[in-house]
N, CA and C atoms as an extended XYZ file, in Angstrom:
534
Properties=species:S:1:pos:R:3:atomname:S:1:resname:S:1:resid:I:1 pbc="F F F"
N         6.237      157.656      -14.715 N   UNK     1
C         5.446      157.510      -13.503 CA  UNK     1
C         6.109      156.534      -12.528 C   UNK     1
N         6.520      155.573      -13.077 N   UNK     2
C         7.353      154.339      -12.054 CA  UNK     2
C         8.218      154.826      -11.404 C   UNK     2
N         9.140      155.954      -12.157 N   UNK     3
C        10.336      156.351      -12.188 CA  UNK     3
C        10.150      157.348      -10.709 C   UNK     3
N         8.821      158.241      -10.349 N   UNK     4
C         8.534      159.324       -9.858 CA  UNK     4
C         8.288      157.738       -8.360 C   UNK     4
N         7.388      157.144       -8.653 N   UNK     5
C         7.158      156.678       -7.244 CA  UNK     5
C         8.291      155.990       -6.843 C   UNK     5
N         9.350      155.446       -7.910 N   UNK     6
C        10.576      154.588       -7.309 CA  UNK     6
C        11.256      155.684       -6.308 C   UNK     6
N        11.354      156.505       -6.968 N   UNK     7
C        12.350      157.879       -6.331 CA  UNK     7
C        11.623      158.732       -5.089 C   UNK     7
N        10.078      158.671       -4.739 N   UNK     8
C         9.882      158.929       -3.748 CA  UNK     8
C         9.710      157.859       -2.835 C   UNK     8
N         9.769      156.536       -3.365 N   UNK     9
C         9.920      155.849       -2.214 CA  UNK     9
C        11.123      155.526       -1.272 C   UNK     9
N        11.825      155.937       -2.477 N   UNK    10
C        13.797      155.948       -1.885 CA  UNK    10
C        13.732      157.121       -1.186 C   UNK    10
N        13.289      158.246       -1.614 N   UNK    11
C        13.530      159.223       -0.343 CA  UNK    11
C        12.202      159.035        0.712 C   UNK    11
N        11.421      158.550        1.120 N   UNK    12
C        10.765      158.197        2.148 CA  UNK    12
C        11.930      157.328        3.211 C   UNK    12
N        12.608      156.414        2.626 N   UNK    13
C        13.119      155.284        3.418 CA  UNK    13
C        15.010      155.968        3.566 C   UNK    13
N        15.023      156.929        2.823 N   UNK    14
C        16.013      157.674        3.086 CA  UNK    14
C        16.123      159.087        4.444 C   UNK    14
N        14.691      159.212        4.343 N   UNK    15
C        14.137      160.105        5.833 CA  UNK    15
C        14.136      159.564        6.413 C   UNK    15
N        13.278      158.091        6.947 N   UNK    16
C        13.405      157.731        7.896 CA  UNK    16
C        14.863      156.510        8.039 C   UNK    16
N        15.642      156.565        7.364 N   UNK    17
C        16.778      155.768        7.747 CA  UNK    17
C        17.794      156.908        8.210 C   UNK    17
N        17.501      158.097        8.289 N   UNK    18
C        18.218      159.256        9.077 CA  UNK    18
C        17.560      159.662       10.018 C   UNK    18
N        16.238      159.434       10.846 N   UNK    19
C        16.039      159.707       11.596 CA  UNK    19
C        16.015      158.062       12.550 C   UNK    19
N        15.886      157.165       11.985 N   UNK    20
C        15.929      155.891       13.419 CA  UNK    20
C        17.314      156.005       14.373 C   UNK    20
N        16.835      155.810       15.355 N   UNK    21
C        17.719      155.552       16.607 CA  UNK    21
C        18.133      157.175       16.706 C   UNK    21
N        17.251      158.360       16.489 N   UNK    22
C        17.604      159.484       17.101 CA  UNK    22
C        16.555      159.805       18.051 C   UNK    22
N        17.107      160.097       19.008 N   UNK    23
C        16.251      160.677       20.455 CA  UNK    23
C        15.748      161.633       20.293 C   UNK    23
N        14.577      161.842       21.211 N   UNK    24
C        13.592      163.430       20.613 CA  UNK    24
C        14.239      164.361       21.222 C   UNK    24
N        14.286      165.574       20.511 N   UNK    25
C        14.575      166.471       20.417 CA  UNK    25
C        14.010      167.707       21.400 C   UNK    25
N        14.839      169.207       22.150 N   UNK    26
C        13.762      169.679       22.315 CA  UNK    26
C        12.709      170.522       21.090 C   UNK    26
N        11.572      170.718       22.011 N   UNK    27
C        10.627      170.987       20.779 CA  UNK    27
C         9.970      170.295       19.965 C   UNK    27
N        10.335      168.650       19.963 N   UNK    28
C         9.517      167.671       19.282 CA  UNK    28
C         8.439      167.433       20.107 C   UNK    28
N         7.386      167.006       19.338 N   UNK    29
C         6.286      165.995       19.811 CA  UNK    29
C         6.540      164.783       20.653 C   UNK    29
N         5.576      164.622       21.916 N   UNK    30
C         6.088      163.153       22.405 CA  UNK    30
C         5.184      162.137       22.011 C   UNK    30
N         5.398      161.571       20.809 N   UNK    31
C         4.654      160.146       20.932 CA  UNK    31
C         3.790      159.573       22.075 C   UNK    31
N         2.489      159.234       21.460 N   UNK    32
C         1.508      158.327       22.906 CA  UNK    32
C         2.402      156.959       22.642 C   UNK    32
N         2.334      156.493       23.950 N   UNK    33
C         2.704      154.897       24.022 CA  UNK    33
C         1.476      154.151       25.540 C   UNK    33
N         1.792      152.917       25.582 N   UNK    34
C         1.384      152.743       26.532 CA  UNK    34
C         1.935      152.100       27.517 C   UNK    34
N         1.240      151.977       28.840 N   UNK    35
C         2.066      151.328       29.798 CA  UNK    35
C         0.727      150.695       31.280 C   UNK    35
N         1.332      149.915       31.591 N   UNK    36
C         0.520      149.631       33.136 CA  UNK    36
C         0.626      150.107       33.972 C   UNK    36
N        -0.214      151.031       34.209 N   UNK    37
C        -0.746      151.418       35.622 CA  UNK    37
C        -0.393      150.805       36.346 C   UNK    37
N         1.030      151.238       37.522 N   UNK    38
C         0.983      150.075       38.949 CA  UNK    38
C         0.563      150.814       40.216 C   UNK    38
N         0.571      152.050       40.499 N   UNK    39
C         0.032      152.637       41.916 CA  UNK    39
C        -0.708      153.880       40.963 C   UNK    39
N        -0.858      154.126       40.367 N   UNK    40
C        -1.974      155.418       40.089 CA  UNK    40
C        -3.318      155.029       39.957 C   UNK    40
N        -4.118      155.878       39.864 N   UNK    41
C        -5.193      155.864       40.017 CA  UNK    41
C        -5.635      154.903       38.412 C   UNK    41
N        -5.369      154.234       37.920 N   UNK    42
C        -5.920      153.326       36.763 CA  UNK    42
C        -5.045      151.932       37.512 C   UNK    42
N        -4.727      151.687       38.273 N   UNK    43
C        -3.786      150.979       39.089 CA  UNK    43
C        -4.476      149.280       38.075 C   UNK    43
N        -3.382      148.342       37.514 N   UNK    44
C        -4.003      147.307       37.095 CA  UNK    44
C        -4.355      146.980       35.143 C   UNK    44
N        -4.421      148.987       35.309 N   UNK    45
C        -4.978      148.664       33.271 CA  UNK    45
C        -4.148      149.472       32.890 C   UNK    45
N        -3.813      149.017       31.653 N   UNK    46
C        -3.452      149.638       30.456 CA  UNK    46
C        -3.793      151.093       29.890 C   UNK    46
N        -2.766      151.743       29.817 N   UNK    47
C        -3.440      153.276       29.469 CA  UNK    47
C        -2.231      154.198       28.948 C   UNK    47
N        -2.628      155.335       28.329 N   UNK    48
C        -1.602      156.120       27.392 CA  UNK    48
C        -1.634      157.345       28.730 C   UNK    48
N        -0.688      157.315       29.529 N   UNK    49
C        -0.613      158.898       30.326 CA  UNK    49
C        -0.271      159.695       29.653 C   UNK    49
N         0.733      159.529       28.334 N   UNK    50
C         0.823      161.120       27.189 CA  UNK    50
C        -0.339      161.323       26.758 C   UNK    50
N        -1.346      160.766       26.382 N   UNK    51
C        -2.781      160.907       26.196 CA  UNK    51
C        -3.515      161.744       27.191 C   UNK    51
N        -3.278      160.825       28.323 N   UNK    52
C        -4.452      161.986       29.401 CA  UNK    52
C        -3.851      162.960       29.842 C   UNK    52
N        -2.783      162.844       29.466 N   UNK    53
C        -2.021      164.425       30.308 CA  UNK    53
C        -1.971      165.657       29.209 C   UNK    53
N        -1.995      165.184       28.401 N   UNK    54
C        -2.126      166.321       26.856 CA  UNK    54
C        -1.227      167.223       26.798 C   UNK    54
N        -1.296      168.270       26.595 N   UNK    55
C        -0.719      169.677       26.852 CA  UNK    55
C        -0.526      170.093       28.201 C   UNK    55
N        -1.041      169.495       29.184 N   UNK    56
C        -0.432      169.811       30.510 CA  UNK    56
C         0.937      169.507       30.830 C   UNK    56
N         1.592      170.158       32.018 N   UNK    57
C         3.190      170.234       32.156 CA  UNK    57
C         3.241      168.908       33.272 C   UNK    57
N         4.259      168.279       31.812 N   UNK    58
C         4.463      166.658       32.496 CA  UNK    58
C         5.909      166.567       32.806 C   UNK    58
N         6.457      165.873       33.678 N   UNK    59
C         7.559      165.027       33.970 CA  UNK    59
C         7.087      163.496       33.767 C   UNK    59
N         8.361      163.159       32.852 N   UNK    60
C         8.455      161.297       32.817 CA  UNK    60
C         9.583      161.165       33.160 C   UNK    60
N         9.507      160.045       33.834 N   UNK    61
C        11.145      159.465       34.049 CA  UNK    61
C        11.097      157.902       33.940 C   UNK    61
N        11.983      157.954       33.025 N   UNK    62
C        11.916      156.341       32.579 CA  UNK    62
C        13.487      155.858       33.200 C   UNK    62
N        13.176      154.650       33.823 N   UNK    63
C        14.185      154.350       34.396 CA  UNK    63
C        14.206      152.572       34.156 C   UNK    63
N        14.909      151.764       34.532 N   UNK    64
C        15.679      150.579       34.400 CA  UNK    64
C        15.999      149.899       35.362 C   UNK    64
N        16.031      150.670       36.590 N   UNK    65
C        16.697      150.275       37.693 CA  UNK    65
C        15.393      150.810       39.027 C   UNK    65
N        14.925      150.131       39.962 N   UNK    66
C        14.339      150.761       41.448 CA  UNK    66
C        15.159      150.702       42.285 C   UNK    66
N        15.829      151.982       42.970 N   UNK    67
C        17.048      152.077       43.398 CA  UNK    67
C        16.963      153.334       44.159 C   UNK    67
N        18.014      153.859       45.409 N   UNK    68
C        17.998      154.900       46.243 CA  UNK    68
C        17.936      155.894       45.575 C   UNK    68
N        18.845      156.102       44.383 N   UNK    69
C        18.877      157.498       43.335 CA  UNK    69
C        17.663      157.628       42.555 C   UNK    69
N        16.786      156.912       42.303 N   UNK    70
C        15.436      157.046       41.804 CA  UNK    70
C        14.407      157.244       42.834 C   UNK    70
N        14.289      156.641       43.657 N   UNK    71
C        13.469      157.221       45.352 CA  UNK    71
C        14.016      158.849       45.087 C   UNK    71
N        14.743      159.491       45.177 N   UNK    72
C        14.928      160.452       45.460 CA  UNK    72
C        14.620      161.757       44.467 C   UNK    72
N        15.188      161.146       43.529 N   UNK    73
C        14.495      161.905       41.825 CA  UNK    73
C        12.758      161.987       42.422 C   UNK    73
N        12.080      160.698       42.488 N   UNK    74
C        10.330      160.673       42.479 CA  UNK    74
C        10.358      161.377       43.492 C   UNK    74
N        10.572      160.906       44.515 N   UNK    75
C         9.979      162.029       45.898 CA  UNK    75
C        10.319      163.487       45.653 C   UNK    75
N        11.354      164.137       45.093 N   UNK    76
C        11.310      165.292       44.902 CA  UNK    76
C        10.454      166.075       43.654 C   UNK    76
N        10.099      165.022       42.712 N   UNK    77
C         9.424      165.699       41.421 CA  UNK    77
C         8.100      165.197       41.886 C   UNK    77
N         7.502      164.466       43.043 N   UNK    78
C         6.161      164.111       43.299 CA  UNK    78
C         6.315      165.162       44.080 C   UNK    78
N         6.986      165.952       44.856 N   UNK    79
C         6.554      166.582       45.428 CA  UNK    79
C         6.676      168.247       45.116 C   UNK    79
N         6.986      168.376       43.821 N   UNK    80
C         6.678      169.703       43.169 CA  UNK    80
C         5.349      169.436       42.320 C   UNK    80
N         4.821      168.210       42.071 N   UNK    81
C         3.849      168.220       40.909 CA  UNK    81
C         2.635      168.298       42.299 C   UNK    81
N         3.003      168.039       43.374 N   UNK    82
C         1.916      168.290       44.466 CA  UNK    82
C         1.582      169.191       44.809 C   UNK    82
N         3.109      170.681       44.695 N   UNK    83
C         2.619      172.010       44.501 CA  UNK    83
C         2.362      172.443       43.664 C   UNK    83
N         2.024      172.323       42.653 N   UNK    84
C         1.629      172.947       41.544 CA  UNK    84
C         0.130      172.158       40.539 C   UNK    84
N        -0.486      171.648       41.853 N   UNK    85
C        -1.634      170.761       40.891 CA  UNK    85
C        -2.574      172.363       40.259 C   UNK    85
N        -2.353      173.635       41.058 N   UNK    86
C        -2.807      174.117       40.023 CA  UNK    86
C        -3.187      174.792       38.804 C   UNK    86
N        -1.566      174.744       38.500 N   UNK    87
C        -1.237      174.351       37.020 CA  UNK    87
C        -1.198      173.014       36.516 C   UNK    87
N        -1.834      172.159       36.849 N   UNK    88
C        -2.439      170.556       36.014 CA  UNK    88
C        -0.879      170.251       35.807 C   UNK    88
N         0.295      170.301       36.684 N   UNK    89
C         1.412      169.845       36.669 CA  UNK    89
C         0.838      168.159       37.148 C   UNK    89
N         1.850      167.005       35.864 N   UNK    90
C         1.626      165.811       36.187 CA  UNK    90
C         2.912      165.087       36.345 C   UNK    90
N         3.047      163.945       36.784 N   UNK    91
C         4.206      163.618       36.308 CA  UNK    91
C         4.313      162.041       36.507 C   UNK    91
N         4.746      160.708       35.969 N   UNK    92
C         4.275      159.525       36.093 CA  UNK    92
C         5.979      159.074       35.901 C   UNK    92
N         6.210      157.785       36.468 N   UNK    93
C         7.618      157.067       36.185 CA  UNK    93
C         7.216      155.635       35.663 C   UNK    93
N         8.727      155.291       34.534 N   UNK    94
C         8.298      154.256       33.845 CA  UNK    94
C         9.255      153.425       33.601 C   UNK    94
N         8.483      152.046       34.663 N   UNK    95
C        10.287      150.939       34.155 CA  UNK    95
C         9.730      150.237       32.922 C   UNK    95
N        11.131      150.474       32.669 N   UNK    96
C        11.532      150.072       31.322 CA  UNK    96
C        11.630      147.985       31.816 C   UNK    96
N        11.605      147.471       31.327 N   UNK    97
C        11.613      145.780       31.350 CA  UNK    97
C        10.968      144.379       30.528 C   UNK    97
N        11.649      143.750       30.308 N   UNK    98
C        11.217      142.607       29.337 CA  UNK    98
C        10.496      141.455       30.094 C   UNK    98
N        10.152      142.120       31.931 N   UNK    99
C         9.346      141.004       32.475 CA  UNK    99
C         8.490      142.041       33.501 C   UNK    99
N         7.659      143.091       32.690 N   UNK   100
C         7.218      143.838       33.449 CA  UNK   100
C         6.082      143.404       34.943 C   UNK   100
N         5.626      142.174       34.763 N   UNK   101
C         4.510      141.921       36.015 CA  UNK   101
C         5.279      141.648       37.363 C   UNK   101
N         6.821      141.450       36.842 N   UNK   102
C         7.945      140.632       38.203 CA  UNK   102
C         7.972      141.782       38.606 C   UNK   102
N         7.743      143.027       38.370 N   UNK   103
C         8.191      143.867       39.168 CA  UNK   103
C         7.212      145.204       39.939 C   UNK   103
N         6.065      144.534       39.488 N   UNK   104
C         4.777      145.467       39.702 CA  UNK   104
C         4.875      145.446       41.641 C   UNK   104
N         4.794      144.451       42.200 N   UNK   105
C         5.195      144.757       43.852 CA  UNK   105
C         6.072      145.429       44.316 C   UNK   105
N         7.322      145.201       43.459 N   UNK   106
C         8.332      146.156       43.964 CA  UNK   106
C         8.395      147.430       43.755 C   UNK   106
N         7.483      148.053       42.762 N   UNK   107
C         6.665      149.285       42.795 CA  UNK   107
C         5.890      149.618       43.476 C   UNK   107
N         4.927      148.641       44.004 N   UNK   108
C         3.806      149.189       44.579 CA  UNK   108
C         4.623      149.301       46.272 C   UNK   108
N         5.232      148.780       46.385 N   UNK   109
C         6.309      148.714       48.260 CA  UNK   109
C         6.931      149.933       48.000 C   UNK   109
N         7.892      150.117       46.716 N   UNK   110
C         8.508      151.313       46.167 CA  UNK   110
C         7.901      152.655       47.062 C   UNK   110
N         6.776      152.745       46.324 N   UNK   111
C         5.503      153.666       46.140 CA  UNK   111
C         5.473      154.369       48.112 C   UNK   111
N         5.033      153.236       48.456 N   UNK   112
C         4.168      153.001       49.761 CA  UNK   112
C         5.704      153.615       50.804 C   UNK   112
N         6.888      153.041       50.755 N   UNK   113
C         7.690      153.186       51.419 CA  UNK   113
C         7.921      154.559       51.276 C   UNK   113
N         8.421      154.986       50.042 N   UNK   114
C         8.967      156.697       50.091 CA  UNK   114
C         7.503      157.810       49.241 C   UNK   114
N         6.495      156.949       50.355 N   UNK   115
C         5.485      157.467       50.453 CA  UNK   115
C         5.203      158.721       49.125 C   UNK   115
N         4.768      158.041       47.912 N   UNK   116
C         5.056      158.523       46.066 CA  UNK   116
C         3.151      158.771       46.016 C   UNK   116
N         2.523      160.058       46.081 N   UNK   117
C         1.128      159.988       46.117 CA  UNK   117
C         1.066      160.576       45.219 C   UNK   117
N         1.533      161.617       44.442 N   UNK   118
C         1.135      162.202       43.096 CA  UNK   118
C         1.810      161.594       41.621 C   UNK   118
N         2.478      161.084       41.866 N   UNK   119
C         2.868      160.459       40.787 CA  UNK   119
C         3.004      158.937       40.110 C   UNK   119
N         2.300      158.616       39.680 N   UNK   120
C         1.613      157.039       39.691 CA  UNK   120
C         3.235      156.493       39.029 C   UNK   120
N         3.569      155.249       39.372 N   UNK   121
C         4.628      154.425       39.019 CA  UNK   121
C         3.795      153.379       38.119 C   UNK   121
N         4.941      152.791       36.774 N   UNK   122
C         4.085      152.463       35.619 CA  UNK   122
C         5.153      151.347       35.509 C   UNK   122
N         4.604      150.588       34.480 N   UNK   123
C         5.892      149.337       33.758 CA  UNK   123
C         5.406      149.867       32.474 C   UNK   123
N         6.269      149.379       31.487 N   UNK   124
C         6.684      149.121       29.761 CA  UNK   124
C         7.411      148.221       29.498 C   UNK   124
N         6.637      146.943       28.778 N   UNK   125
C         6.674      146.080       28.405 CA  UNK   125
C         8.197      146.057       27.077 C   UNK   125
N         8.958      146.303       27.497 N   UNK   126
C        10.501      146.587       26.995 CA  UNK   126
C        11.600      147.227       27.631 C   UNK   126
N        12.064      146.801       27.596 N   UNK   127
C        13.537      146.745       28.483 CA  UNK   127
C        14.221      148.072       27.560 C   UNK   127
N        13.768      148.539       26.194 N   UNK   128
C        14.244      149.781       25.492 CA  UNK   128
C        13.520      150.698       25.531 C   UNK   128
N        12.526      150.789       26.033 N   UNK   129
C        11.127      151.821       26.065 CA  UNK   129
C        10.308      151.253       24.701 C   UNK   129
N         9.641      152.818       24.448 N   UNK   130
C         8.785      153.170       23.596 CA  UNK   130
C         9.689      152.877       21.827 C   UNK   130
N         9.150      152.438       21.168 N   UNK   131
C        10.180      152.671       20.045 CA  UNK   131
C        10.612      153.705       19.472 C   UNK   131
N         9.055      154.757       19.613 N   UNK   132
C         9.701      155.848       18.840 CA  UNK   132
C        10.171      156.865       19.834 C   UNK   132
N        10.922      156.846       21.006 N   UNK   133
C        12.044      157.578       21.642 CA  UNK   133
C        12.921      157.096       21.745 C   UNK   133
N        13.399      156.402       21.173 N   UNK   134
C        14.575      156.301       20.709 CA  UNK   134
C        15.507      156.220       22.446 C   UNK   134
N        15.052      155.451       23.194 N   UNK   135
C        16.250      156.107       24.663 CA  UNK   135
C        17.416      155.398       24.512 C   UNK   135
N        18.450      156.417       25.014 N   UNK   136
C        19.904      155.846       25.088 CA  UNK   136
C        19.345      154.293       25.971 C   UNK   136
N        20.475      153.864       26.199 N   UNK   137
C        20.781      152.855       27.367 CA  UNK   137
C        21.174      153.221       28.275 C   UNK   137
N        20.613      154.628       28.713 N   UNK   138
C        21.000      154.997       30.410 CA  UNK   138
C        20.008      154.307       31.591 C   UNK   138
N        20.322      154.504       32.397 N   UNK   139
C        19.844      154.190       33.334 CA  UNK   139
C        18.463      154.693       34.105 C   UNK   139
N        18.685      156.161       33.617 N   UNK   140
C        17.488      157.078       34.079 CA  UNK   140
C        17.070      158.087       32.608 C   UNK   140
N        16.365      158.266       32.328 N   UNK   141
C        16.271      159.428       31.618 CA  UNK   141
C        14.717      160.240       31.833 C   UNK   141
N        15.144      161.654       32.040 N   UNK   142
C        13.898      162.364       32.855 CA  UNK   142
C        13.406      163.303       31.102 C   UNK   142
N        12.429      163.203       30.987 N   UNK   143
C        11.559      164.263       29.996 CA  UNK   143
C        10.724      164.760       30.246 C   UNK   143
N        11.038      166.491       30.023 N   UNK   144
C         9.359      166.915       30.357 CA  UNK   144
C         8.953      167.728       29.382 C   UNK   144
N         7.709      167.999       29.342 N   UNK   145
C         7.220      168.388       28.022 CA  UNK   145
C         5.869      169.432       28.699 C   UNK   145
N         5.373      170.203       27.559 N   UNK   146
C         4.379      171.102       27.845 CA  UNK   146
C         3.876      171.227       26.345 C   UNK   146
N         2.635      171.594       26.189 N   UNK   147
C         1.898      172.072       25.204 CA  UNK   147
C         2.381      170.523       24.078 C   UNK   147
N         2.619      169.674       24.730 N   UNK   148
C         2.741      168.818       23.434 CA  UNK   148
C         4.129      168.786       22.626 C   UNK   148
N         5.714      169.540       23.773 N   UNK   149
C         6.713      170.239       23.214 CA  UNK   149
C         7.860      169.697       24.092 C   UNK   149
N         8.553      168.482       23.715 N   UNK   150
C         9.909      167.664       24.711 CA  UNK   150
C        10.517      169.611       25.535 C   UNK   150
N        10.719      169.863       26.494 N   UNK   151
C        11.440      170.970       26.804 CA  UNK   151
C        12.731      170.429       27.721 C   UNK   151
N        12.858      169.395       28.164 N   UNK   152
C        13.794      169.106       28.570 CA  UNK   152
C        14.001      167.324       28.727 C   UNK   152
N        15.349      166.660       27.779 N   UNK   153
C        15.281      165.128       27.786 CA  UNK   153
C        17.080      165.288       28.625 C   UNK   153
N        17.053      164.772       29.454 N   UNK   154
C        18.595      164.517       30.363 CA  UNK   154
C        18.587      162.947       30.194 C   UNK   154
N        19.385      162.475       30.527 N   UNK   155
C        19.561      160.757       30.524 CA  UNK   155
C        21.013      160.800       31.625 C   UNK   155
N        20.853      159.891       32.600 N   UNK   156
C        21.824      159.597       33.811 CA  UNK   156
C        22.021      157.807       34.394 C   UNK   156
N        23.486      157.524       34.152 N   UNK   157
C        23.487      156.124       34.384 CA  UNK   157
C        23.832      156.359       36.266 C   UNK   157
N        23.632      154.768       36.218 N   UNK   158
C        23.291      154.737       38.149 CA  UNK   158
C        24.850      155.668       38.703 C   UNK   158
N        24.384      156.148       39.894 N   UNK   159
C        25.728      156.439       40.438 CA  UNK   159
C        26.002      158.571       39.754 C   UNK   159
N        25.180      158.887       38.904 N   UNK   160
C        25.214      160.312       38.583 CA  UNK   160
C        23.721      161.061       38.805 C   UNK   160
N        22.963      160.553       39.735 N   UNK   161
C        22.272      161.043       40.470 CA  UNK   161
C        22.036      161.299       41.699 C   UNK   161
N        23.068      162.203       41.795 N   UNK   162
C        23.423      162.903       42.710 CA  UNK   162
C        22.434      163.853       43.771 C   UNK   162
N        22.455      163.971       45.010 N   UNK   163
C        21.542      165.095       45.284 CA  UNK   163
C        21.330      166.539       44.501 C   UNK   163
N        22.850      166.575       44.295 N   UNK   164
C        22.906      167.904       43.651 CA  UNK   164
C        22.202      167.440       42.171 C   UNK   164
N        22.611      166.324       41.386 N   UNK   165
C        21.801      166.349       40.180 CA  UNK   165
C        20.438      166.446       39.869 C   UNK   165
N        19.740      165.607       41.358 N   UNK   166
C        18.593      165.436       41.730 CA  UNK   166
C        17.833      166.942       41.495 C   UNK   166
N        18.684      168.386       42.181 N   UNK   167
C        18.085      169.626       42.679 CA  UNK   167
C        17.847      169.903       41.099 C   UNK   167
N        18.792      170.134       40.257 N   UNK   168
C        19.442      170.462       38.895 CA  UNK   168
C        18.244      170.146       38.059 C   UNK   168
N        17.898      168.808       38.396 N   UNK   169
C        16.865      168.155       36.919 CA  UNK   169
C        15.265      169.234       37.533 C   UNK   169
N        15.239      168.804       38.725 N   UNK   170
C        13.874      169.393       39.647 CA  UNK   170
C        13.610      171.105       39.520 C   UNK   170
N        14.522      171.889       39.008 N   UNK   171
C        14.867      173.541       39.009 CA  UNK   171
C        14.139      173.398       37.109 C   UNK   171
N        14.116      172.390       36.877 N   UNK   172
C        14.010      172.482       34.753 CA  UNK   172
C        12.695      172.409       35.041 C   UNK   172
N        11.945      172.007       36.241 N   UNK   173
C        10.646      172.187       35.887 CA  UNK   173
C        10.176      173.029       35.575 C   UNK   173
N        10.448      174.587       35.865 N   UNK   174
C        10.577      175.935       35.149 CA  UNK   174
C        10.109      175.900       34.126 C   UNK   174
N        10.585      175.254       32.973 N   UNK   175
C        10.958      175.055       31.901 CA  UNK   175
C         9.388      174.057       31.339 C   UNK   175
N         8.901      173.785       32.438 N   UNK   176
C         7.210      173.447       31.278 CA  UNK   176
C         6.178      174.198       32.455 C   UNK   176
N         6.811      174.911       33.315 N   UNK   177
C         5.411      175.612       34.195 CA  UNK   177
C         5.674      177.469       34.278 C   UNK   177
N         6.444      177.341       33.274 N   UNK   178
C         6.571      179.016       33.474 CA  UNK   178
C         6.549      179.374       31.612 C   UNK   178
């Protein structure tokens, strides 16, 4: 009997010592995490948007940096999730940071300047994200998901978000509304 739980506990810690530090997959589940509300409508509290968005067709973009190449990513994916509210298309952005309140104004000016109305801008209290996504150390990384299903994870350091990359990531929305 010792022998049976020693050996499934070695392969428990043998699964998950082959899966840490791997990024989700498409077709995986996205983990709830949480984050602060800085211009959406919970503006101030704490809340799981993989939670309220469920199975509806989401864009996240977790980013590191508030910068011209990210203005341009949001304004173009806020403004497909604006055509398509009715398919319950959502989509929320999330800095990544180890001093998330220093930067809640420069979101909310963010927001206001390249005028961002459907897509609420968020902080996460880590400069690595969520733990269990595992994100590279890029700079940007966009995920979108449907039915509860990663369908598309890209990751882009500053300087490869390009207009043209910009069109490229924005065309995958396809890919959780069709």
């Amino acid at each position: 009997m010792k022998l049976t739980i020693a050996l499934s506990a070695c392969a428990l810690m043998l699964t998950t010592a082959a899966f840490a530090g791997k990024e989700l997959e498409l077709g995986e589940n996205p983990p709830a995490f949480h984050v602060t509300d800085v211009t959406g409508p919970e503006a101030g509290k704490s809340l799981c948007y993989r939670c309220r968005f469920g199975n509806q067709p989401v864009v996240t973009i977790f980013t590191r940096q508030i910068n011209d190449e990210l203005a341009t990513l949001v304004k173009n994916v806020d403004q497909v999730v604006g055509q398509n509210q009715g398919e319950k298309m959502a989509a929320f952005v999330v800095l990544l940071s180890d001093d998330p309140t220093a930067h809640e104004g420069e979101l909310k000016a963010f927001a206001q300047k390249h005028s961002i109305t459907n897509t609420p801008l968020t902080v996460f209290d880590d400069k690595n994200g969520p733990p269990s996504y595992n994100l590279t150390n890029a700079d940007f990384t966009v995920m979108m998901w449907v039915d509860s299903a990663v369908k598309v994870n890209e990751t882009f350091n500053a300087g490869q978000l390009s207009p043209q990359a910009v069109t490229q990531v924005v065309e995958k929305t396809d890919a959780i509304l069709n």
